[in-house]
N, C-alpha and C positions, 0 to 999 in steps of 0.2 A: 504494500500500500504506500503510497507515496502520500507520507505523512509533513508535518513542519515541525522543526528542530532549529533549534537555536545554534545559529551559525558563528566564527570565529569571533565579530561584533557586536553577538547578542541578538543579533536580529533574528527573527525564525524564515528558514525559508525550506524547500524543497529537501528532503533527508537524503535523497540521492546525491545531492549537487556538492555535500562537505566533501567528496571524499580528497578533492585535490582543487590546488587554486584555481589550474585549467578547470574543470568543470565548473567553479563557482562564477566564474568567468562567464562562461559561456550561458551560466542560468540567468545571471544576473542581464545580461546584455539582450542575448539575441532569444533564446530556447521561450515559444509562445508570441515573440512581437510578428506581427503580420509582416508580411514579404509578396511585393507586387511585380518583384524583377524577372523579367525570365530566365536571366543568368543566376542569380541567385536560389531560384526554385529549381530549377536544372540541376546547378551544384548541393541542391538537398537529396532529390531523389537520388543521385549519381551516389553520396557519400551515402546513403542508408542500405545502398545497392554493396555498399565496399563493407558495409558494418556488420552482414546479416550475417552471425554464427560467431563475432566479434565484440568485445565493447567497444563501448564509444569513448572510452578514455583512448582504446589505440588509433581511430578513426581521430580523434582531434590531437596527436602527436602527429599526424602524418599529415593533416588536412593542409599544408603548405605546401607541402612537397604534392601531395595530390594536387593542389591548384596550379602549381608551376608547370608539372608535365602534364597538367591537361590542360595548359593554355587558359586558366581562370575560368574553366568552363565553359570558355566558347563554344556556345553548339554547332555554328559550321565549321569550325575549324575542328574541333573532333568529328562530324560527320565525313572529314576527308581523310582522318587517320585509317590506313591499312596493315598488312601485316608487318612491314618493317617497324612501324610504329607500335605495334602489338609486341613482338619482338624486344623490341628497347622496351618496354614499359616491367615485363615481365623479366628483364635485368635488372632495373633499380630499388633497389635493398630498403629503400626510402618510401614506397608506398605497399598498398596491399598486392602480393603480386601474385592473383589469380586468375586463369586465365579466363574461366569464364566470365567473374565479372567483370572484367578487363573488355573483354570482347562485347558484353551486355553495351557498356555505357556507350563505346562506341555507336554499337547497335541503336540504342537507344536515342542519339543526338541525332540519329538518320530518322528515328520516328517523330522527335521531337520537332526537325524542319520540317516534315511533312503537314504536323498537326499544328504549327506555324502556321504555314500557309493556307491550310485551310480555315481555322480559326482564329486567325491575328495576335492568337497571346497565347503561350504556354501557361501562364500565371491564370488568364482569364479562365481559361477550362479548368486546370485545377479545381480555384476559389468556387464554381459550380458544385463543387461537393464537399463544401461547409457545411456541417449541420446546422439545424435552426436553432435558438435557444430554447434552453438554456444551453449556453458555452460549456459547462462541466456538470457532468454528472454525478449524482451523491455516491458516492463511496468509493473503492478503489480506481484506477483511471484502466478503462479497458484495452483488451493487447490490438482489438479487433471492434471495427464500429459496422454495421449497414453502409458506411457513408466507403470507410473504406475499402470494403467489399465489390460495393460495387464502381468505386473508381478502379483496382485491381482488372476485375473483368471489361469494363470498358478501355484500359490501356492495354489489358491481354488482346482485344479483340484489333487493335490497332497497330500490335504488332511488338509491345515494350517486351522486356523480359527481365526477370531478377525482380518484379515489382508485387510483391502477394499483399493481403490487406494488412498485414502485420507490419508489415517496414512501410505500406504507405502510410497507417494510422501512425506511426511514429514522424515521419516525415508532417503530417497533419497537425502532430502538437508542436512542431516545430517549428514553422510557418506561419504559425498563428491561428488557423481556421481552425482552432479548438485552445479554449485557454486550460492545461490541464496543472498549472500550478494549484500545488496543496491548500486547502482554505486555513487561514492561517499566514502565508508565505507573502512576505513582504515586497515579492517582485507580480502576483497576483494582478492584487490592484491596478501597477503600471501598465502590466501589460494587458488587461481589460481595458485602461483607457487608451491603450493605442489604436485596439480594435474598435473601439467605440469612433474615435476618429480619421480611420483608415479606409478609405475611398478601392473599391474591391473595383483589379481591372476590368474592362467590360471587353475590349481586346488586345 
């Protein structure tokens, strides 16, 4: 259960988020604030895609080095990576070097231009499967929603891979389209009011 616990300040926030300064980091700032970027939602799914059977404490030692050799996530510029680049990636000792999901993400930035194009925003489709309020649900925060279920199956059908509801529902509390901070947890609040004034792309 993702409880609040009084943090190195005293403050209560997330019981997950103590274990190390990078994580408190990471709650404190980004983990729940809305994100309307396509590069940025790109680089969410791509890193949860890197996470799945990992923690996330390895995924954010590495999230620099991941962003350098993938070019900050640019999805056309990874949509033109091929095997030489597949190759060097699964040389560098510096990121997760697997090769399926090496091969996914790529994969992946080719679906992602596609559904570009067809829908003007990666971000905009997304933000379509934010649940309604209420924002968080009473008692533990679930692994798996309807909401990510079914955004799973609509990007399975479109051709993504490496994406189940599990690691989108996580990418979803990330993002902000679900605030699943602890009630209690002194980044909550903020991050409700960013969503409260956060303009959801339309494309």
């Amino acid at each position: 259960m993702n409880a609040a616990v009084a943090g190195p300040d005293g403050r209560r926030r997330c019981s997950w988020c103590l274990a190390t300064a990078q994580y408190l980091a990471y709650h404190d700032t980004e983990w729940g604030f809305p994100v309307a970027d396509d590069r940025r939602v790109f680089e969410r799914l791509c890193l949860e895609t890197f996470q799945a059977g990992l923690s996330w404490r390895t995924i954010l030692e590495k999230r620099e080095r991941l962003r350098h050799v993938f070019r900050q996530f640019d999805i056309e510029r990874i949509s033109r990576f091929g095997e030489p680049e597949v190759e060097r990636l699964l040389a560098d000792a510096g990121i997760v070097r697997h090769r399926g999901k090496i091969e996914a993400v790529i994969h992946n930035a080719r679906c992602a231009r596609q559904l570009i194009g067809q829908e003007g925003s990666l971000a905009a489709f997304i933000w379509r499967y934010a649940p309604p309020a209420p924002a968080r649900r009473c008692g533990p925060s679930p692994s798996r929603t309807p909401e990510s279920m079914t955004l799973a199956r609509d990007l399975r059908q479109r051709g993504w891979r490496f994406l189940g509801p599990t690691t989108l529902y996580a990418a979803m509390q990330a993002l902000g389209l679900v605030n699943d901070h602890a009630p209690g947890c002194v980044i909550r609040a903020e991050a409700e009011r960013a969503r409260t004034l956060f303009r959801r792309p339309l494309r």
